[in-house]
ZAVO-719560 format. One line per 2 residues: their letters; for each residue x, y, z of C-alpha. Coordinates in steps of 0.2 Angstrom, whole numbers, plus 5000, padded with zeros to 4 digits. Each point is the difference from the previous one (the first is absolute). Last residue first. Example, Ala and Ser with C-alpha at 12.3 -4.5 7.8 and 13.67 -1.06 7.14 Angstrom:
! residues 2
sa> 5068,4995,5036 ~ 4994,4983,5003
! end
This chain:
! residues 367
xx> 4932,4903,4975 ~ 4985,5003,4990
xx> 4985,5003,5007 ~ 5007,5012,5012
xx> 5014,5007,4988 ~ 4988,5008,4987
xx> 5012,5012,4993 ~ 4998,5018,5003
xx> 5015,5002,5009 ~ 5013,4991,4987
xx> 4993,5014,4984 ~ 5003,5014,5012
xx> 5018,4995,5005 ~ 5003,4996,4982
xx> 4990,5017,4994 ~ 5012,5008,5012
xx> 5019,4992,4994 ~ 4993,5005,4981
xx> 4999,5018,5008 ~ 5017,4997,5005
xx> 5005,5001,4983 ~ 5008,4984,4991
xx> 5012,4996,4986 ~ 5011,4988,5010
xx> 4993,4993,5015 ~ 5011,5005,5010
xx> 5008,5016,5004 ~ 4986,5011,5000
xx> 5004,5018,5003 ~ 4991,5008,5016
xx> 4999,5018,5002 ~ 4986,5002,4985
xx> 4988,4991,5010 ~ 5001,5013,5013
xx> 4996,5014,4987 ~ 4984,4990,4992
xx> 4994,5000,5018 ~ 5002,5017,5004
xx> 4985,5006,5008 ~ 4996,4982,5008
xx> 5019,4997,5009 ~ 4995,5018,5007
xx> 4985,4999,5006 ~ 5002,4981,5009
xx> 5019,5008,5004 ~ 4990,5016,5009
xx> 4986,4987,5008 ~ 5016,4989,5009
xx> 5009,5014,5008 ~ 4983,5004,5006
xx> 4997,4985,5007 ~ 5017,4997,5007
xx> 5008,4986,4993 ~ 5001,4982,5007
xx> 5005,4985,4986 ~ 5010,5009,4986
xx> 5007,5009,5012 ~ 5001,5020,5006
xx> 4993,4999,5018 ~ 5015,4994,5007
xx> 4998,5001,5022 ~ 5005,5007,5013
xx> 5014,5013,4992 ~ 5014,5005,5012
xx> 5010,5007,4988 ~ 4987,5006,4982
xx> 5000,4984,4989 ~ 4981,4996,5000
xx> 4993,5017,5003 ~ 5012,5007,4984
xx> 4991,4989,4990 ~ 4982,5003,5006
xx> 5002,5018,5000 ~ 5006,5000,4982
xx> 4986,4988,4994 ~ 4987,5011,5007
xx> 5006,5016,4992 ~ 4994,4991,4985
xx> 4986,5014,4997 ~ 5011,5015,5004
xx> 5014,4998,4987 ~ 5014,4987,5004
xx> 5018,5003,5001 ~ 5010,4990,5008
xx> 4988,4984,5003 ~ 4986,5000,4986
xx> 5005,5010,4986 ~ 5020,4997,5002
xx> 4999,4980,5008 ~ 4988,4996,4985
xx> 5012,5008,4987 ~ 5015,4991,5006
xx> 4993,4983,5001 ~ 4992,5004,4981
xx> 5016,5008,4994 ~ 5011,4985,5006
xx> 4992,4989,4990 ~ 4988,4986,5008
xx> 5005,4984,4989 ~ 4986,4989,4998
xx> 5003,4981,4999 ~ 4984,4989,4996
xx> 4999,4983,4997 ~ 5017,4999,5012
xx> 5014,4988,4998 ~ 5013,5006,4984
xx> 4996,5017,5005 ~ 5005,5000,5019
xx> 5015,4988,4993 ~ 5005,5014,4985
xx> 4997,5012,5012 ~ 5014,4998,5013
xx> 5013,4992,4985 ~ 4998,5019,4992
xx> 4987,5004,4988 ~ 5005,5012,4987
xx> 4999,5021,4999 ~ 5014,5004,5011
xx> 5003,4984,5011 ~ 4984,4998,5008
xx> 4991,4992,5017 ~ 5011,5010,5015
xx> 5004,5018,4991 ~ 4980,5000,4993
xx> 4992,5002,5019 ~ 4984,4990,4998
xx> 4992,4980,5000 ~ 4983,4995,4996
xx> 4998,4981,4997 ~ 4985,4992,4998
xx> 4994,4980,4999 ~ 4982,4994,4992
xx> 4998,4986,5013 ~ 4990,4985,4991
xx> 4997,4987,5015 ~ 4983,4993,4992
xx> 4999,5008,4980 ~ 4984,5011,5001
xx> 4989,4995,4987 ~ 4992,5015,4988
xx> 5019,4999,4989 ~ 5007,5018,5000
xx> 5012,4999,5012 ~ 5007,4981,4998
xx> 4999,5002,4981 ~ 5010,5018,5003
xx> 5013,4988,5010 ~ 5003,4988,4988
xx> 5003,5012,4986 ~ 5014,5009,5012
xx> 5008,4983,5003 ~ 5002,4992,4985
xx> 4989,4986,5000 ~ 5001,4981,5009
xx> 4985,4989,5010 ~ 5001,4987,5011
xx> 4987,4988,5002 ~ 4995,4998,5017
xx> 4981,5005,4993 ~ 5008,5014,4993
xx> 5018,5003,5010 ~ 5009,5018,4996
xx> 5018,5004,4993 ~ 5004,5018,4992
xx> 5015,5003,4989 ~ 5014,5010,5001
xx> 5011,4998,4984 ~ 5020,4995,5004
xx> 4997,4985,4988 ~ 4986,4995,5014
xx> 4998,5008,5016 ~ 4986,4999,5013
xx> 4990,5008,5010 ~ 4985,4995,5010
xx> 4982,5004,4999 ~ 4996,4993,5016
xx> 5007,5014,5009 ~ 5011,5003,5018
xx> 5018,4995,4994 ~ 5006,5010,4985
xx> 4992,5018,5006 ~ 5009,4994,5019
xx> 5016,4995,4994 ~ 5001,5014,4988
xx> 4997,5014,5016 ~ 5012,4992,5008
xx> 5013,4999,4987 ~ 4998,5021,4996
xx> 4998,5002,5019 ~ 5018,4990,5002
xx> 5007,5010,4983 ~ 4995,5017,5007
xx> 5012,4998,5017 ~ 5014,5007,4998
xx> 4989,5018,4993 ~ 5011,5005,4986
xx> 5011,5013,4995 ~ 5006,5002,5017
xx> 5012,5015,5012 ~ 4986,5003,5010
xx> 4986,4985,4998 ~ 4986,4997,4986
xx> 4982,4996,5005 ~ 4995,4983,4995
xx> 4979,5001,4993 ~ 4990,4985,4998
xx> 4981,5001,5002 ~ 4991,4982,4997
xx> 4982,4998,4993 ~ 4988,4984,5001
xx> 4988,4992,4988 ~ 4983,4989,5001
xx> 5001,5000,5018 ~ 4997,4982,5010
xx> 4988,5006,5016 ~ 4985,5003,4988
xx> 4993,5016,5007 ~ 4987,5005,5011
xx> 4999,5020,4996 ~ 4993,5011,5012
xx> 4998,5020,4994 ~ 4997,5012,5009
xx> 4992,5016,4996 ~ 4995,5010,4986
xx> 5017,5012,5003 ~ 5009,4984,5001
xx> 5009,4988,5013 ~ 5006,4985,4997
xx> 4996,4985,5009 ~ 5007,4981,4997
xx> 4993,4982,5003 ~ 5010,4986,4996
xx> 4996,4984,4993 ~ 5008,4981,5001
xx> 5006,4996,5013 ~ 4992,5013,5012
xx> 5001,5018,5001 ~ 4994,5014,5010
xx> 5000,5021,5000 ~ 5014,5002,4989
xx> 5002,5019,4995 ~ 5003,5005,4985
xx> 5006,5014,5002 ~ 5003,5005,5017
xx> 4994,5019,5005 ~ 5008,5009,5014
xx> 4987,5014,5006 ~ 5007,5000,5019
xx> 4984,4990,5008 ~ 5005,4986,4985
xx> 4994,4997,4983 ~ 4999,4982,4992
xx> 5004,4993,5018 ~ 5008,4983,5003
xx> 4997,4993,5017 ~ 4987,4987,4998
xx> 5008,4992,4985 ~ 4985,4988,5000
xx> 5003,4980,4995 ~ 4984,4997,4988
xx> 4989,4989,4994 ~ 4986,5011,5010
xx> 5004,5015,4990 ~ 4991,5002,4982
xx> 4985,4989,5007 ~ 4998,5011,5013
xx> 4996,5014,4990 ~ 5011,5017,5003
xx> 4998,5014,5009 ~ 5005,4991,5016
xx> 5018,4996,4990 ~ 5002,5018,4998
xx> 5001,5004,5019 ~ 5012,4983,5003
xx> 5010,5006,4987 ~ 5002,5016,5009
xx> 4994,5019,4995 ~ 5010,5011,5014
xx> 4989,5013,4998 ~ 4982,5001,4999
xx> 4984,4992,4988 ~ 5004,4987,4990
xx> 4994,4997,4979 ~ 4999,4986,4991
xx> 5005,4994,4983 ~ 5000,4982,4994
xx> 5009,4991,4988 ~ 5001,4981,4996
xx> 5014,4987,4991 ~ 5012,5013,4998
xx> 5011,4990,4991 ~ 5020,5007,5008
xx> 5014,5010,4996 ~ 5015,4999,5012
xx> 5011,5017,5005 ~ 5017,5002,5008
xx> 5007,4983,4999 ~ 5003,4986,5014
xx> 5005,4983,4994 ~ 4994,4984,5008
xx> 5005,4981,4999 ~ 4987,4989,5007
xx> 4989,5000,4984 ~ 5012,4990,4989
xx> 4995,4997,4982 ~ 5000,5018,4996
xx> 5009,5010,5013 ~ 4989,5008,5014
xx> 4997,5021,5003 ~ 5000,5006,5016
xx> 4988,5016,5002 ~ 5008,5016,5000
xx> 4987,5010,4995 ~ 4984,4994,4991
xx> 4994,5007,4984 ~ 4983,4995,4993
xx> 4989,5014,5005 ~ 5015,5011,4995
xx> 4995,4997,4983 ~ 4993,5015,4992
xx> 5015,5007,4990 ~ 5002,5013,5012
xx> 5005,4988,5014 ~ 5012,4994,4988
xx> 5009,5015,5000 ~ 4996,5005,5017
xx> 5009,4983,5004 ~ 5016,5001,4988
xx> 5003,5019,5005 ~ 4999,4994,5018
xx> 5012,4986,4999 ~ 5012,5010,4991
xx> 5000,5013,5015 ~ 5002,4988,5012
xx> 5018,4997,4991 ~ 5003,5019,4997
xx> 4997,4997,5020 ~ 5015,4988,5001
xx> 5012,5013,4992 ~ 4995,5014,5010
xx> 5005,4987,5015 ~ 5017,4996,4990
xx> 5003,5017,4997 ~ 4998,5008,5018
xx> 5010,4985,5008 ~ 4999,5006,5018
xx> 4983,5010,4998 ~ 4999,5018,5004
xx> 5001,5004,4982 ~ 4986,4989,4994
xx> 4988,5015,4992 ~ 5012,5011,4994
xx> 5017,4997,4995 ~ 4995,4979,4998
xx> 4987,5007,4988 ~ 5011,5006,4991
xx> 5013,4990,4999 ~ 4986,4989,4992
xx> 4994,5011,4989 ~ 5020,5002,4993
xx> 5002,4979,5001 ~ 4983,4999,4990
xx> 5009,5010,4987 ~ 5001,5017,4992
xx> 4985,5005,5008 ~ 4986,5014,4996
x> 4992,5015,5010
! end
């Protein structure tokens, strides 16, 4: 089953499962959005980071800590790790936090009510079970058990999903260019490497010792990645937008992309093949062992629907082993949905080993 465009899946989907909703296409439009967000987790999920992803969290500017930006994902030092084990269903925060060593808990405010798996099987990922100023600490479930991670409460990168569905009668969704200059303000705004332009070259600006230092920007940033220290405040910024007819004209960056790209460290385009292929093998037509996924999606958006249990943040359990299974058979495939818009010259695999390179540094001694 292929698709000629994101617009024909969809109308699909809007035909099938959101036909008893008042505005089918927009609300089949908003779950392509969820969608995104789901490829972008399990993705990096399969990369062997989600220990260090919080959802949602409120991300402060550089230089003024009071003003706050919400995105998708945050990445952040794991600072420790533990793995227990708890016995019965719901599994709460406060049931994980008795497995733990007081020493790990007592500085903290408890999220009493959160639950990484609830009574009905609903996972959250990355579940926050308490935080203070300055850490977090976050379970994930896994088939060896569960895992607690304190982490650094400043991330060391963050991830945005940008998709503008296109209205009846439209080439273009009205509102892409305001997501396009959100999502700059926030990738120009929130990291201590900051950009700036000289001789309409992008260059890289950091203070040493209050001294401020100047390289173009893509040599800069590898420096910041692969030098042993961790820079304080260093955000690496990444973009991941989809649906080609709003960020492309033909084969050339449109206005849209050209800010997204002009901001972001990393700007990966998710092509319509990809979105389209995920939705076929996992939601229209999946085979047997993915037949999870399906249920899950249909169970969220069906009329008179209690609850979504098809997120990036609460899935159903077994919704959420089939995309674990999935998302690690066909790794190499998934990565070949996403183009790389910026940097130039660079695979996504390069995107990994920065991610990989930035969780392994020794951020407790050092920053």
């Amino acid at each position: 089953m292929s698709y000629q465009s994101i617009d024909t899946l969809q109308n699909t989907l809007k035909d099938t499962v959101f036909a008893h909703t008042k505005d089918a296409k927009k609300a089949a439009g908003r779950a392509l959005g969820t969608i995104v967000e789901l490829i972008t987790y399990y993705l990096l999920r399969e990369w062997g980071v989600s220990d260090n992803i919080a959802i949602e969290r409120g991300l402060p500017e550089f230089g003024d800590k009071e003003i706050l930006h919400h995105v998708e994902f945050t990445l952040h030092p794991v600072l420790r790790l533990s793995k227990v084990t708890a016995d019965g269903l719901p599994i709460t925060s406060s049931k994980i936090i008795k497995c733990l060593s007081e020493d790990m808990v007592a500085p903290f405010e408890r999220k009493n009510s959160n639950r990484l798996l609830d009574a009905n099987h609903i996972l959250r990922n990355s579940c926050l079970l308490a935080e203070n100023q300055d850490e977090l600490l976050v379970a994930n479930l896994y088939e060896d058990g569960i895992h607690v991670a304190l982490q650094r409460n400043t991330p060391f990168a963050m991830v945005e999903c940008k998709r503008v569905g296109v209205e009846e009668g439209l080439k273009k969704g009205p509102q892409t260019i305001e997501k396009a200059k959100q999502g700059a303000y926030v990738a120009q705004m929130t990291s201590s490497l900051q950009k700036i332009w000289v001789g309409g070259q992008r260059y890289g600006l950091v203070y040493q010792n209050n001294v401020p230092l100047i390289k173009p920007y893509q040599q800069l940033l590898e420096e910041v990645i692969a030098n042993d220290t961790p820079l304080r405040d260093f955000i690496l910024s990444i973009g991941v937008v989809s649906n080609h007819g709003n960020w492309f004209s033909a084969e050339n960056k449109n206005k849209e992309m050209k800010v997204l790209a002009n901001s972001y460290d990393w700007l990966l385009f998710l092509t319509d093949a990809g979105l389209a292929e995920f939705v076929t093998s996992l939601l229209l037509a999946p085979e047997p062992q993915y037949q999870a996924v399906r249920e899950a999606f249909i169970a969220s958006y069906q009329e008179g629907k209690k609850e979504n249990v098809f997120t990036k943040t609460k899935i159903n359990i077994d919704a959420h082993s089939a995309l674990c299974d999935f998302f690690h058979r066909n790794r190499a495939q998934i990565e070949n949905w996403f183009n790389v818009i910026t940097p130039d010259q660079q695979d996504i695999t390069n995107l990994r080993t920065s991610l990989i390179r930035l969780t392994n540094k020794n951020w407790e001694e050092n920053v």
